[in-house]
DOSE-134583 format. One record per residue (C-alpha): residue number from 1; x, y, z. Coordinates in Angstrom, 3 decimals, decimal comma. Layout:
DOSE-134583
<bator k="NUM" u="X" v="Y" w="Z"/>
...
end
This chain:
DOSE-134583
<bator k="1" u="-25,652" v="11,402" w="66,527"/>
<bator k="2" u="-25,299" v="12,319" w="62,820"/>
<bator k="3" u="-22,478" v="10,166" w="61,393"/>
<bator k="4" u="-22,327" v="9,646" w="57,154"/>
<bator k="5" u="-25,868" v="11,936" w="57,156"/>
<bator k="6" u="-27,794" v="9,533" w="58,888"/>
<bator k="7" u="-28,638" v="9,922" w="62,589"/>
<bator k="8" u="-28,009" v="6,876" w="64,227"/>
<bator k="9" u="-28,185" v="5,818" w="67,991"/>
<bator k="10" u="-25,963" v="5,445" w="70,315"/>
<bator k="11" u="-24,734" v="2,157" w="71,640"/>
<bator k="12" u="-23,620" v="2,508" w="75,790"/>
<bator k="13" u="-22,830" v="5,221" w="77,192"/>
<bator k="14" u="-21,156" v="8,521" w="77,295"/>
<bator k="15" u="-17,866" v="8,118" w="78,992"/>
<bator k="16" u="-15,735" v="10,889" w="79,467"/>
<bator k="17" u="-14,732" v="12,107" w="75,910"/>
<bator k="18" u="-15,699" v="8,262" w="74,320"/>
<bator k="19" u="-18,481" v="7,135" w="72,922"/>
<bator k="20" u="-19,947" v="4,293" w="70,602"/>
<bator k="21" u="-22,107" v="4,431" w="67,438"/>
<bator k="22" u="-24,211" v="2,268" w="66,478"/>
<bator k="23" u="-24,139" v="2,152" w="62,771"/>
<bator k="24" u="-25,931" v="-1,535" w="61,901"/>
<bator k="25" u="-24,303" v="-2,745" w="58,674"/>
<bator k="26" u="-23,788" v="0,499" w="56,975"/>
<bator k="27" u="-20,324" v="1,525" w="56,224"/>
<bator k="28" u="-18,483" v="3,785" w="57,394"/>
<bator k="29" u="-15,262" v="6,070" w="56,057"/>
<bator k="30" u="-12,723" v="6,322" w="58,805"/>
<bator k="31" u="-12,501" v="9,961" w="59,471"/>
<bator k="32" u="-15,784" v="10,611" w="58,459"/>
<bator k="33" u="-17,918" v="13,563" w="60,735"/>
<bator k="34" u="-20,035" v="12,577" w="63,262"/>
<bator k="35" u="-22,145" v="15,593" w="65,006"/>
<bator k="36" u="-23,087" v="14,558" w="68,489"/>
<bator k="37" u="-25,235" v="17,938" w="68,594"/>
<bator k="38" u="-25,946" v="20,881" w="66,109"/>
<bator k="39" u="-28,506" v="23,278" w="65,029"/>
<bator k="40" u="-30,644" v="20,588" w="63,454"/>
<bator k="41" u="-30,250" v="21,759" w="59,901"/>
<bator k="42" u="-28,665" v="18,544" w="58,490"/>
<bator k="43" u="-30,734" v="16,243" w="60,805"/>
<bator k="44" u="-28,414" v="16,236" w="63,550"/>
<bator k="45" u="-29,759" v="16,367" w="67,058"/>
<bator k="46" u="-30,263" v="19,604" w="68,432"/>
<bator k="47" u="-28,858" v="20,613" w="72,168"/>
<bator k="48" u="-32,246" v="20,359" w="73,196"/>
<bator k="49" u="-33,114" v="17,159" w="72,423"/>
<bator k="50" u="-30,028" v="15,707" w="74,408"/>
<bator k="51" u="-31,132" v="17,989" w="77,001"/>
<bator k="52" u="-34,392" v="16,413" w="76,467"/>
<bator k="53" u="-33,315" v="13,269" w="76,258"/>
<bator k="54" u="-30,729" v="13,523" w="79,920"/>
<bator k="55" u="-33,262" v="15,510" w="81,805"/>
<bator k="56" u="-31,593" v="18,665" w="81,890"/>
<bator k="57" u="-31,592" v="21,844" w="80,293"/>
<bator k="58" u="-29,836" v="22,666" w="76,738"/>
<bator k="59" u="-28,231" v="25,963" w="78,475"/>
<bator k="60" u="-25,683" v="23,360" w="80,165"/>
<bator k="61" u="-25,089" v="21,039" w="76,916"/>
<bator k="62" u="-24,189" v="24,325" w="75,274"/>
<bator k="63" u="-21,509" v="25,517" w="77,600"/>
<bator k="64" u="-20,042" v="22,312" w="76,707"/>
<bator k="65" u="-19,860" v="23,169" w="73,023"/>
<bator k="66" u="-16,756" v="24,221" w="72,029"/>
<bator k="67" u="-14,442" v="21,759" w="73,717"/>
<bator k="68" u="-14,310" v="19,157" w="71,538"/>
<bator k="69" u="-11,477" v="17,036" w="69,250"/>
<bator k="70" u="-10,827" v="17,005" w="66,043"/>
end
């Protein structure tokens, strides 16, 4: 996940529509973006590489985009 420009890992898992950051000592503005997936322009993971990464296929992590909470 991309979260103050820096991709940092995830800490746990997925659950649902929740999920922890890991973000080691760095701080962090409340309300600040953090891109689970994206195009990979700004360093962000791409759909692939969570497909990669969950041993599926990005077609399915894209049909998810869309749905999420601001």
């Amino acid at each position: 996940m991309l979260v103050g420009g820096v991709r940092r890992r995830g800490a746990g898992r997925i659950a649902m529509d929740q999920c922890l950051v890991d973000t080691g000592n760095d701080q962090v503005t409340v309300g600040e973006d953090a891109v689970v997936f994206g195009p990979g322009d700004k360093g962000e993971p791409t759909a692939a590489e969570w497909a990669d990464w969950a041993g599926t296929t990005d077609v399915l992590l894209n049909r998810l985009e869309g749905k999420t909470r601001h």
